[in-house]
C-alpha positions in Angstrom: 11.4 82.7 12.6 10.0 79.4 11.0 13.6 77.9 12.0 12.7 78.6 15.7 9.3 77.5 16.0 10.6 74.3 14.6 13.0 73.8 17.3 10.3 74.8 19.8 8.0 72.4 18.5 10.8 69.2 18.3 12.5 70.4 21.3 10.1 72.1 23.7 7.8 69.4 24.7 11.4 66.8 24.9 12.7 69.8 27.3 9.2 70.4 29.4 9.5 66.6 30.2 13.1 66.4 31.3 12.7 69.2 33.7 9.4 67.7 35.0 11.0 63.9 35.5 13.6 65.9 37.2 11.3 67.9 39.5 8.7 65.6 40.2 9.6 62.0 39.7 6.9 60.7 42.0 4.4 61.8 39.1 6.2 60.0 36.5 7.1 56.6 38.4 3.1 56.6 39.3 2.9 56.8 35.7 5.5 54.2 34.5 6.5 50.9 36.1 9.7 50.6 33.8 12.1 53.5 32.8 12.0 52.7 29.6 8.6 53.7 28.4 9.1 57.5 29.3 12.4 57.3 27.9 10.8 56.1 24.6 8.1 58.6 24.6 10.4 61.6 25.6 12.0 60.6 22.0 9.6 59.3 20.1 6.0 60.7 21.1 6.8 63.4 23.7 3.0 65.6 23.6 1.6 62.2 24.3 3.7 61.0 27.1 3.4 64.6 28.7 -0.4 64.1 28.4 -0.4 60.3 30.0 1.5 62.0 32.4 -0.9 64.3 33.1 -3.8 62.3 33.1 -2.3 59.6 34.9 -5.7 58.7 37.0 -6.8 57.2 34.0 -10.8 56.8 34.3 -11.0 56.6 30.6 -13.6 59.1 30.2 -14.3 60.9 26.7 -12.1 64.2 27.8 -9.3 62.1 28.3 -9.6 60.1 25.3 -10.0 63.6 23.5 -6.7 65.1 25.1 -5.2 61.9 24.4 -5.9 61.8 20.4 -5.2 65.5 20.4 -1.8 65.0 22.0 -1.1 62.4 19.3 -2.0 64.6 16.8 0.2 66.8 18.3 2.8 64.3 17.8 2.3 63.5 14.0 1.9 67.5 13.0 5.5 67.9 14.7 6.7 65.5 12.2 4.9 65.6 9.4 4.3 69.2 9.0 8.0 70.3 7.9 7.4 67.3 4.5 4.7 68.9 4.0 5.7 72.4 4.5 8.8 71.8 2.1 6.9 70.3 -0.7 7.3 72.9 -3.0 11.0 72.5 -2.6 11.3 69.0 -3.5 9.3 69.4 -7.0 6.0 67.5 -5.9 
């Protein structure tokens, strides 16, 4: 089980943005100017660049901001969480 919400938490979001780029690339070039920037988040940051996405209007109010930080949050728990998790493990 903790095997499969680690691949839903790595690969969901990276998944959830393909088929969306796909689907509705309008959204996504209003977003970006280059392609490279989604591509880079897609890898790298992918709750984030599904939340830029989503808030693409950006007014820069404090909900956004908040969904923003949350998202990037997001981001760092999907990686850090399994170091952190495993600690016993590695005798720290």
């Amino acid at each position: 089980m903790c095997c499969f919400l680690t691949v839903l938490v790595l690969l969901g979001p990276r998944f959830a943005a393909i088929v969306w780029w796909l689907f509705w690339p309008a959204k996504w070039n209003l977003a970006f100017s280059s392609i490279i920037w989604p591509i880079l988040g897609i890898i790298f940051l992918p709750w984030t660049t599904l939340m830029y996405v989503i808030l693409v209007p950006w007014t820069g109010n404090f909900w956004e901001w908040l969904f923003m930080i949350l998202a990037v949050l997001a981001d760092l728990a999907s990686y850090g969480g399994g170091g952190w998790g495993n600690r016993d493990r590695l005798g720290m």
